[in-house]
C-alpha positions as CSV (number, residue, x, y, z in Angstrom):
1,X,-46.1,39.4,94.1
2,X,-49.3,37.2,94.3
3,X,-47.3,33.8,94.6
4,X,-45.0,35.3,97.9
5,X,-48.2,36.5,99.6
6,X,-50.5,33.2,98.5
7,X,-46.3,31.5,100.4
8,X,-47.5,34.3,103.8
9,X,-50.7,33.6,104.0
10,X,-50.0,29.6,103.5
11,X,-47.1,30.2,106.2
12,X,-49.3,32.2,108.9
13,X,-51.8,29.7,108.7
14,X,-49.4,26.5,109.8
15,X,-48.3,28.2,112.6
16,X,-51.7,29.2,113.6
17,X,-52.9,25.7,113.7
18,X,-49.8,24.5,114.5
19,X,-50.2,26.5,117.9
20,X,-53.7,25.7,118.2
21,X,-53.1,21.8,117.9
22,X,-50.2,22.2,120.6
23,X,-52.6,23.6,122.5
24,X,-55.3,21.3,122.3
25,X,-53.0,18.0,122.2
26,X,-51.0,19.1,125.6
27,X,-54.8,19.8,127.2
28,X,-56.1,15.9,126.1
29,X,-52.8,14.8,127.4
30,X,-52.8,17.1,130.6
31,X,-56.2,15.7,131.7
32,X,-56.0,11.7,130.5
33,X,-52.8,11.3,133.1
34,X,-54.6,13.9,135.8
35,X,-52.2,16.5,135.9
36,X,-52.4,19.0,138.5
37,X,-54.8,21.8,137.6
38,X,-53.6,23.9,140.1
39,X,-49.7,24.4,139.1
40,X,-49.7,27.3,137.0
41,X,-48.0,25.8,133.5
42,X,-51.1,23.4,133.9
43,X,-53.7,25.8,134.6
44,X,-52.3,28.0,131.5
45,X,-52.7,25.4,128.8
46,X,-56.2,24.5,130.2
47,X,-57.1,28.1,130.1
48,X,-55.8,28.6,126.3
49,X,-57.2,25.7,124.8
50,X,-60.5,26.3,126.9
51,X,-60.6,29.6,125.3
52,X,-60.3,27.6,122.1
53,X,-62.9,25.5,122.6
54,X,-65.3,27.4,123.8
55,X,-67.4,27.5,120.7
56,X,-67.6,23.4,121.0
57,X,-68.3,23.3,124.6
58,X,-70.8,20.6,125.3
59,X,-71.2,18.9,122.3
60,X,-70.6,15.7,123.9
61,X,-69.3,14.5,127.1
62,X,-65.9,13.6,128.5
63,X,-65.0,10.2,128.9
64,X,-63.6,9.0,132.0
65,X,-60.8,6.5,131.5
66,X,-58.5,4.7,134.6
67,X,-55.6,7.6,134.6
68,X,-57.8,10.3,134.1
69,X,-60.2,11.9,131.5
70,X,-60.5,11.7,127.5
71,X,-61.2,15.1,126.2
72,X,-63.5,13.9,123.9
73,X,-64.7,17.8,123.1
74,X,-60.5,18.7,122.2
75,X,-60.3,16.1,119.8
76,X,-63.6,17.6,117.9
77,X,-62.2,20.9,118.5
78,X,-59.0,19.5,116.8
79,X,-60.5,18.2,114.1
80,X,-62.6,21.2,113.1
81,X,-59.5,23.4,113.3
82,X,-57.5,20.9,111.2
83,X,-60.3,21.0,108.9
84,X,-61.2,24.7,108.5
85,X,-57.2,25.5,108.0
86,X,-57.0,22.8,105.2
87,X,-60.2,24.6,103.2
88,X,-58.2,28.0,103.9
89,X,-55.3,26.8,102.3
90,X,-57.2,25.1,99.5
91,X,-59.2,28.2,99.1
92,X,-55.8,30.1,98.5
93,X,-54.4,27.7,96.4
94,X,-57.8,28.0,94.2
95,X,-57.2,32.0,94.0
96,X,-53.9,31.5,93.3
97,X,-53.6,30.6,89.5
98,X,-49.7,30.0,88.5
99,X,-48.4,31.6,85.2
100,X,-48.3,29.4,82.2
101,X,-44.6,29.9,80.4
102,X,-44.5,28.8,76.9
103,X,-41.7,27.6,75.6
104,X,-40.9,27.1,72.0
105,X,-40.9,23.5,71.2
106,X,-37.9,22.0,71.1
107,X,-36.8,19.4,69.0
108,X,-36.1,15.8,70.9
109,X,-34.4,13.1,69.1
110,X,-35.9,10.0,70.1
111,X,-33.5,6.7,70.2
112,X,-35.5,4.9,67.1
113,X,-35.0,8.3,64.6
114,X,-31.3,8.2,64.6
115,X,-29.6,6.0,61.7
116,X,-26.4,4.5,62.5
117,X,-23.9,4.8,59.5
118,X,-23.9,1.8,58.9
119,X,-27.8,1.4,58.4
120,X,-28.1,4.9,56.8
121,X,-25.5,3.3,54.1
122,X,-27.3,0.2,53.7
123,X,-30.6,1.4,53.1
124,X,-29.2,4.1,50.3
125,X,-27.4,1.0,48.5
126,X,-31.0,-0.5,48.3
127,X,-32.7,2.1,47.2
């Protein structure tokens, strides 16, 4: 039961940042080759990933490059995202603690313990 909801939670968080980086990559992309704000796909990612960065907003400023602008803020935003879902996960995995099986031991024949016949024989002649 704990392992297939530590799996969910793993699961829900991917796809969370996995949305979130889509988000944020297709807005650094959108504005470094100057995409029109105004058509409405356009607008809606900027809007989403705006929302997204709101709590970063103004850390540093936007770089302008020749085809447009390098969202310097996105990347940051990325990053923390990225950063905050890997601890999550890490966090879960540290709650998580996998059942130990014992196992009886099993004998193992190793190559160097087994006698052929012919050296079992010999060494009994000697002895």
């Amino acid at each position: 039961m704990i392992l297939t909801f530590y799996n969910f939670m793993k699961a829900l968080t991917n796809a969370i940042l996995s949305v979130i980086a889509f988000f944020l990559l297709l807005r650094v992309l959108f504005l470094f080759f100057s995409l029109n704000p105004t058509t409405p796909f356009v607008a809606w990612i900027l809007n989403i990933s705006g929302f997204l960065m709101i709590p970063f907003a103004g850390i540093v400023p936007n770089l302008k490059v020749i085809t447009g602008i390098l969202d310097i803020v996105a990347l940051i935003t990325l990053l923390v995202y990225l950063l905050v879902g890997y601890l999550l996960v890490s966090l879960l995995e540290s709650l998580v603690e996998p059942e130990i099986v014992e196992r009886e031991h099993e004998s193992i024949a190793h190559y160097h313990d087994i006698e052929s016949e012919d050296e079992s024989k010999h060494i009994r002649r000697h002895r």
